[in-house]
C-alpha positions as CSV (number, residue, x, y, z in Angstrom):
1,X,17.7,59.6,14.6
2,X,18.0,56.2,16.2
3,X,14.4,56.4,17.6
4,X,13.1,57.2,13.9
5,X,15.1,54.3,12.7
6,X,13.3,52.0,15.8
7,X,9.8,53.3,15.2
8,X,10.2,52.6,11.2
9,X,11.5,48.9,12.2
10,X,8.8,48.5,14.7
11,X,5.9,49.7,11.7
12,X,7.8,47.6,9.4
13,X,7.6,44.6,11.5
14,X,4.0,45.1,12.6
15,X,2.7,45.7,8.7
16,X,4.7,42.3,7.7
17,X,3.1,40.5,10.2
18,X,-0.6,41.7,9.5
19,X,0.2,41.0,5.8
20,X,2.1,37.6,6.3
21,X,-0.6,36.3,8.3
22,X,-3.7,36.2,6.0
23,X,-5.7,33.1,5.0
24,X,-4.9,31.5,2.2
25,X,-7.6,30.5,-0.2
26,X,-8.0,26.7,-0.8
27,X,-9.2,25.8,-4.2
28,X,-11.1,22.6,-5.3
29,X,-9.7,19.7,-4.3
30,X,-11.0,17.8,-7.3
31,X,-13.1,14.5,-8.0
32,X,-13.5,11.4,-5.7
33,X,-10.6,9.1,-6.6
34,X,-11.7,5.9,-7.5
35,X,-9.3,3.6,-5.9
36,X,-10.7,0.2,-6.5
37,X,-10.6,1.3,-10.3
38,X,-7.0,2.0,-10.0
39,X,-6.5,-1.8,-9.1
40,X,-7.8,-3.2,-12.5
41,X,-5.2,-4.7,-14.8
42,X,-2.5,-6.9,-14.7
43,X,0.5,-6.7,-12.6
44,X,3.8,-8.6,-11.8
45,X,5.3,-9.2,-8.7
46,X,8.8,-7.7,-8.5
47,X,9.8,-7.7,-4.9
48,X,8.7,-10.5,-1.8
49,X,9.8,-9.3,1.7
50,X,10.0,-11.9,4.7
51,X,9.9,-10.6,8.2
52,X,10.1,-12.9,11.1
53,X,7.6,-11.2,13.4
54,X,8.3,-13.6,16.2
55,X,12.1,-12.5,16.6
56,X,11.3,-9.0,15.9
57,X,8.9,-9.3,18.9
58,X,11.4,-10.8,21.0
59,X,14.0,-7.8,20.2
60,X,16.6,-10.1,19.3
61,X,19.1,-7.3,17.5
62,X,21.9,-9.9,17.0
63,X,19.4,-11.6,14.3
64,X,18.6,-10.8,10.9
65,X,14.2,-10.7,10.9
66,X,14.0,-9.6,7.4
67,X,15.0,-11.2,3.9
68,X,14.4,-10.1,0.9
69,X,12.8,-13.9,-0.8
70,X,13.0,-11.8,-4.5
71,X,15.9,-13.9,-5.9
72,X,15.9,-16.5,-3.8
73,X,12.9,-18.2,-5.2
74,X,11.1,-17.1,-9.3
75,X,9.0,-15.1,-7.2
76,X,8.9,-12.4,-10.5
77,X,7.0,-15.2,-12.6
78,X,4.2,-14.1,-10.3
79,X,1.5,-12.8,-12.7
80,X,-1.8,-11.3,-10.9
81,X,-4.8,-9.7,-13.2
82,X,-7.8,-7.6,-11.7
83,X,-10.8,-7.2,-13.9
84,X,-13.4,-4.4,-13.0
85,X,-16.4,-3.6,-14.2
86,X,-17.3,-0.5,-14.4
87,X,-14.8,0.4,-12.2
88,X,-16.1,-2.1,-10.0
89,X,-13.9,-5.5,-8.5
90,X,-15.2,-8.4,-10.6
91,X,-12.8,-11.3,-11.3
92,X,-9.1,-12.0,-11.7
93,X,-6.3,-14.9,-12.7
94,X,-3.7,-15.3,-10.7
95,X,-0.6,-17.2,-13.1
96,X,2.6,-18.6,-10.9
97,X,4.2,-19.8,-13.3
98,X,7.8,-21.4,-11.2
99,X,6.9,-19.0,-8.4
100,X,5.7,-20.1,-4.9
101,X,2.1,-19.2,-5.0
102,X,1.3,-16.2,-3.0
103,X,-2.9,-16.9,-2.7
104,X,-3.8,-20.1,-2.9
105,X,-6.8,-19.4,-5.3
106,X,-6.2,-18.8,-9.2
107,X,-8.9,-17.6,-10.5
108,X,-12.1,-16.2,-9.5
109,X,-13.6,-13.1,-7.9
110,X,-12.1,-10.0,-6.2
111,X,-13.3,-7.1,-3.8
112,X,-12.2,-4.6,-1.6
113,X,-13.4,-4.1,2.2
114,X,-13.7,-0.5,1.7
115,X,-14.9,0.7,-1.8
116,X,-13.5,4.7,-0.7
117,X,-10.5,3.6,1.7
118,X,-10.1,0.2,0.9
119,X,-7.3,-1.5,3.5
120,X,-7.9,-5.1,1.7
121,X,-8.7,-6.9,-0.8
122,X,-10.7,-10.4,-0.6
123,X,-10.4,-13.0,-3.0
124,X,-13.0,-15.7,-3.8
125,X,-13.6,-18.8,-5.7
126,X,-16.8,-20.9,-4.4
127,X,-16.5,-21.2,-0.9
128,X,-12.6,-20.6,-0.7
129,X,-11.7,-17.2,0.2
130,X,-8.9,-15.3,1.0
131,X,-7.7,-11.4,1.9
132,X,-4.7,-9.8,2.1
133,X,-3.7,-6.2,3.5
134,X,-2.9,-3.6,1.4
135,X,0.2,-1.7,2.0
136,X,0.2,0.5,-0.4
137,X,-1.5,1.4,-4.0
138,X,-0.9,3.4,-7.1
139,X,-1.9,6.9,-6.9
140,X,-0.8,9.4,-9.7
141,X,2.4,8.2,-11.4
142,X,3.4,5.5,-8.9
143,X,2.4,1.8,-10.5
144,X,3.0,-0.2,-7.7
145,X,0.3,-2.2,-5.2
146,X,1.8,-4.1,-2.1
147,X,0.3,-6.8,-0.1
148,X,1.2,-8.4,3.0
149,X,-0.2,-11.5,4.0
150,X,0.4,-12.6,7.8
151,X,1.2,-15.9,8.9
152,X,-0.1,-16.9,12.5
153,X,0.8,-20.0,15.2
154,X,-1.9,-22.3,15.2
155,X,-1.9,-23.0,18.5
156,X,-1.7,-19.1,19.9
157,X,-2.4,-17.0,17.0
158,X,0.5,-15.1,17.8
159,X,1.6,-13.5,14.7
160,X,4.9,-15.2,13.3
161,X,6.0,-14.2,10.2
162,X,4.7,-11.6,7.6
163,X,5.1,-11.3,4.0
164,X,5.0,-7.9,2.1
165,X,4.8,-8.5,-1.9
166,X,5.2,-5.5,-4.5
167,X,3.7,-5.5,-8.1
168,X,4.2,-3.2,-11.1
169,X,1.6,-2.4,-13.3
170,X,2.0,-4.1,-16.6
């Protein structure tokens, strides 16, 4: 009896794993987001990180490297807008009201460095241009994009301190 109840354990076992282990089907995927188009509207910053890269390089633990610069400066008064056309970059305003200005330009045009994957966006007016990194961008029902702009020594380009900006989609 115990070597019937064995053999039906061992069958049992053997069917589950020839059933368990079968492909499953994938399905569609779906369209080609269109992540530049994503990008178009206005948006308002609501949190500015500040990370001191230098001490963070140096591993000084006894030292805080990061602040959070959101209400210690009107950094919410921030205002950025991104036109597209066509779902393409085209131009944007950016309004700083009291805040410290977080590009330097305030109007003109925008693009991306990668129109599939972008990892930045560029900013120009005339001859003045500047890029920051994305962190991170909205996808489905998260309405956030985050920047992070790097600040560099002059002397050995050793990064020094890095910003990391959030906006909400307005």
């Amino acid at each position: 009896m115990k070597n019937i109840i064995l053999k039906i354990s061992f069958l049992l076992f053997i069917s589950a794993a020839i059933i368990g282990c079968q492909p499953d089907k994938v399905g569609e995927i779906g369209a080609i987001r269109d992540v530049p188009a994503s990008f178009a509207g206005s948006w308002k910053l609501t949190k500015a990180v500040q990370v001191d890269e230098d001490v963070k390089r140096k591993g000084s633990s006894f030292i805080f490297n990061t602040i959070d610069l959101t209400t210690l400066f009107p950094y919410t008064d921030f205002k950025l807008t991104l036109n597209a056309n066509n779902g393409s970059p085209s131009t944007f305003t950016a309004d700083a009201g009291a805040s410290p200005a977080i590009i330097g330009l305030t109007n003109g045009t925008w693009a991306v460095d990668d129109m599939k994957a972008p990892k930045a966006i560029i900013f120009k007016n005339g001859s003045s241009t500047e890029e920051v990194t994305l962190g991170a961008y909205p996808i489905g029902g998260n309405n956030k994009l985050t920047f992070r702009i790097e600040r560099n020594d002059v002397e050995t380009g050793k990064l020094m301190m890095s910003y990391t900006y959030e906006f909400t989609k307005q």
